[in-house]
N, C-alpha and C positions, 0 to 999 in steps of 0.2 A: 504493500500500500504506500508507503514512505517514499518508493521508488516511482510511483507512478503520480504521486502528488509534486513529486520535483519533475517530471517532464512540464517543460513551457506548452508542448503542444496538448495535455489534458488539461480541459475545461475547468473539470468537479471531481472529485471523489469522493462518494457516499459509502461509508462503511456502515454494514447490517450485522449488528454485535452477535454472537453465538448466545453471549452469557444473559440479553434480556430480548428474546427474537418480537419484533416487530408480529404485527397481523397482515394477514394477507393482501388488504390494503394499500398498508403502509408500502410492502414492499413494491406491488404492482407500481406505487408512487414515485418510489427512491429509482425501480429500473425503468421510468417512461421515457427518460431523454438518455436515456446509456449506449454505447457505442457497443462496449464490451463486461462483460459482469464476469470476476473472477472469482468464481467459487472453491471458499479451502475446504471444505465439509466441515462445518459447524455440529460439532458435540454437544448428542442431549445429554450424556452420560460419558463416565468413565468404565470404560469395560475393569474384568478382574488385573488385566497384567499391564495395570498404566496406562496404557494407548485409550485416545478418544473415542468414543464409537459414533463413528459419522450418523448422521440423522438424515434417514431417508425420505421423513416426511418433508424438513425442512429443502431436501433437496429437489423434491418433485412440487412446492411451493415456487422455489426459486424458478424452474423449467417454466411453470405456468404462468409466472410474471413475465419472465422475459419473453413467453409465445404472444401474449397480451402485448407485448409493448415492442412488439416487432425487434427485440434485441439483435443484431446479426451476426455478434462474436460470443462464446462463452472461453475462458480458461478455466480446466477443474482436472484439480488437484486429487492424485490419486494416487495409490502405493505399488511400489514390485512385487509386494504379497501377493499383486492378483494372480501372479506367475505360478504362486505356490513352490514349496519345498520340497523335490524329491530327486531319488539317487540318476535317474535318466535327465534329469536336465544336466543340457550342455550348459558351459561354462567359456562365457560368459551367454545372458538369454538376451534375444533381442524381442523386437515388437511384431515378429512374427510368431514369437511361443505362442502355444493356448492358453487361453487363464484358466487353471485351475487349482483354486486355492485349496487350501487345507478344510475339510467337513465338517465344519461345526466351530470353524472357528470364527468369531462373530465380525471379528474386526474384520480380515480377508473376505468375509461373507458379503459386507455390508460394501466393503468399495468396490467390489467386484457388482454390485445390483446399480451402483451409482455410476458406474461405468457405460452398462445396458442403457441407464435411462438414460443417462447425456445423448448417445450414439444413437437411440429412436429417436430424441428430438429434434437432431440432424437432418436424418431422415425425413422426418414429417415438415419440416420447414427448409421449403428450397432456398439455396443460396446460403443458408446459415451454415457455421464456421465453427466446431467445438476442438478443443484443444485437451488434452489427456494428458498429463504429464503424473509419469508413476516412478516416482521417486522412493530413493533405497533410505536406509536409517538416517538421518538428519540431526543434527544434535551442533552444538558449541558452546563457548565455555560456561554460558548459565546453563545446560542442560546437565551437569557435573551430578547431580543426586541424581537424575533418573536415571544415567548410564550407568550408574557405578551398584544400582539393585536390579537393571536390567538384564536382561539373557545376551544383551550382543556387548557386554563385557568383556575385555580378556580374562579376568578375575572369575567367570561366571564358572559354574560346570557346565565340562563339556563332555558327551558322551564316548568312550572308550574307542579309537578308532576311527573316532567322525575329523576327517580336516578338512571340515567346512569354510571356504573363505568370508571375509568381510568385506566390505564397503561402508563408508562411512562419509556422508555430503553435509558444508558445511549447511549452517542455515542460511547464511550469504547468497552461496549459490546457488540455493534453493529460491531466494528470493529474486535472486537474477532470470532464470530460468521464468520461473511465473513471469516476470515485469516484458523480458524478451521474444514468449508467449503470444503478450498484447500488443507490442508492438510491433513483430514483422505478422501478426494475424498469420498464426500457423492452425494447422487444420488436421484433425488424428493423433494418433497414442505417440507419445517421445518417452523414451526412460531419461529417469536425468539421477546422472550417477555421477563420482568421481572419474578421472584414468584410472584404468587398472583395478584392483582391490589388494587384499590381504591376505597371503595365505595363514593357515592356523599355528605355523611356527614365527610368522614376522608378528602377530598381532601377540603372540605371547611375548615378544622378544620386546616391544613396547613398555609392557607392562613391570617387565621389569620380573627380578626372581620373586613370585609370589606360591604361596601354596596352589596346587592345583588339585583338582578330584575326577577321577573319571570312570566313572561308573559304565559298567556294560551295556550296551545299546538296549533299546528297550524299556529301560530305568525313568525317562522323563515319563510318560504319564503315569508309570505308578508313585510317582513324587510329586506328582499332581492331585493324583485322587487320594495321597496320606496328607498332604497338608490341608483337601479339603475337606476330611474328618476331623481334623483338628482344628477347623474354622479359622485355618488362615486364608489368605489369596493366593489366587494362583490361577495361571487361565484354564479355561474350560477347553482347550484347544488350543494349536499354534506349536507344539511342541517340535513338529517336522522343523520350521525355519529355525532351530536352533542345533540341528542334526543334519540336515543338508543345505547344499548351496542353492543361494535362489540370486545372484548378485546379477546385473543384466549390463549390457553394452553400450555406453553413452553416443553413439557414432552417428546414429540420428538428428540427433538435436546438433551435434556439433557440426553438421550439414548445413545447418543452415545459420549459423554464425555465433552459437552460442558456444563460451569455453569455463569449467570449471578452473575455479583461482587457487584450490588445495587440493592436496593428495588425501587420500583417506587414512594416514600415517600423522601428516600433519592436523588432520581435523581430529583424530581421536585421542592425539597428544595434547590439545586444548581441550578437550571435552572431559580426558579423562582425569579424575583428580590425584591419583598416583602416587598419593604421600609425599615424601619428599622428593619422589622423582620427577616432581609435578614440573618444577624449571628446567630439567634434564632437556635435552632434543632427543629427536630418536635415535641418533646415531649412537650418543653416553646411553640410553638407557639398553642397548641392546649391547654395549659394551660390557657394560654391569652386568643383564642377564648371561651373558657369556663367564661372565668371571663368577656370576654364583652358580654353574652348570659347574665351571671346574674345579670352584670350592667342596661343593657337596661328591663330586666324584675323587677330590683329594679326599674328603672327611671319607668317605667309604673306603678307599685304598687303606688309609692311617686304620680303619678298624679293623679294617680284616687284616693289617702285618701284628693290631695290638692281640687278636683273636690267637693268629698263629703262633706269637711268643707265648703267650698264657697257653696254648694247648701245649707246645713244645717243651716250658716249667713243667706241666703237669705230668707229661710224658719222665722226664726226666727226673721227678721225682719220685713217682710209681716205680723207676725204674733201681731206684735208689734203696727206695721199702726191700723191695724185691730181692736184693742182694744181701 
């Protein structure tokens, strides 16, 4: 929004708060002179694992105002989730994958339905212009407490086996992306990723030497259905994107003139709060995790030469009785 209120060439900018929604009226009002209406999916709620849960009402409201008011551009904003998480996707997905999210999981459920509905109202109104942008995890430096009890953590459990990569987009250029959307009036699905991602030994090598746990595959949703007897949080679903890759291919967007400003290295280094490693860059902190990889394989060498002197006393003392 901030981006499109500094362009000279926009008018107005009417922002429609998520957190006190307007009536159908009001908004039919706010989009009667609109060029372009950029929908983020406004949250009625908070699903169980953090994440917003888009409001599909609010967004089939939004379709009906802007059909009313002859809108001719939409931008809406949408996730790589739609991709879904499984061992056959290729790596990296582009916007030819199918969407198929994960079953029951509400948040994937919900932007994959807001997807349909943008794309019929396409459809039904000639000449009209909708813009899809399905963007991978997003975060920067205020986003520090959700990453750090999130799953796309280096710090997180990961399941035994799984080297699932990451991607990590700033919110910058997140925001860029949207604003660049409205202004070259692009038309269809774009992924808007960083270059490249992370595989699951550079994103741990980030982090820095931290405890890890990796329980055997299969483990996330009965860790799910014990914390929700225990009436903690935890999603009802979702567990696959944190066991397989879903990360997808910026080459799209970057077609047509848009470029990401950080690496997903650098944005997870600002996002993540890392204890003292927080000032490190990633090159010291992968430096460190290197040097605590061959501290802990010195402390193990040192126990097993302290094991074999102590069995070798004891030999030699047995050996001593004995005579």
């Amino acid at each position: 929004m901030a981006l499109a209120s500094a362009d000279p060439g926009v008018g107005r900018v009417v922002p429609l708060d998520a957190a006190s929604p307007p009536d159908d009226a009001a908004v039919k009002s706010a989009l009667s002179q609109a060029d372009v209406v950029m929908h983020l999916g406004s949250a009625d709620e908070l699903a169980p694992d953090g994440l917003p849960a888009p409001d599909l009402a609010g967004t089939r409201a939004m379709l009906d105002a802007a059909a009313a008011s002859l809108v001719p551009h939409l931008v809406v904003l949408s996730s790589a989730m739609v991709y879904g998480a499984w061992p056959t996707n290729p790596v990296p997905l582009t916007e030819e994958a199918p969407l198929h999210p994960e079953p029951g999981y509400e948040y994937a459920a919900r932007r994959t339905e807001i997807e349909r509905l943008a794309f019929d109202w396409r459809r039904d109104h000639a000449g009209a212009r909708v813009a899809l942008l399905r963007a991978t995890v997003s975060v920067d430096a205020a986003s520090a407490p959700w990453l750090t009890l999130s799953p796309w953590s280096a710090k997180a459990v990961r399941v035994s086996g799984s080297a699932r990569p990451s991607q990590f987009l700033h919110l910058d250029d997140l925001a860029g992306a949207l604003d660049h959307a409205r202004r070259v009036e692009l038309d269809g699905a774009f992924n808007v990723a960083p270059d490249g991602w992370l595989s699951a030994e550079a994103l741990a090598e980030l982090a820095g030497p931290v405890r890890r746990l990796h329980p055997p595959a299969g483990w996330s949703p009965r860790r799910w259905a014990l914390r929700s007897r225990l009436g903690l949080s935890g999603p009802p679903g979702g567990t696959t994107y944190t066991e397989d890759s879903w990360v997808v291919a910026n080459d799209r967007l970057r077609a047509t003139g848009w470029e990401p400003r950080l690496r997903s290295d650098e944005v997870y280094v600002e996002a993540d709060p890392g204890g003292p490693l927080a000032s490190m860059s990633p090159r010291r902190r992968q430096e460190l995790s290197l040097a605590g990889v061959t501290l802990a394989l010195g402390g193990a060498f040192g126990g097993a030469v302290w094991a074999l002197r102590r069995r070798h006393r004891r030999t030699r003392s047995a050996g001593s009785r004995s005579t």
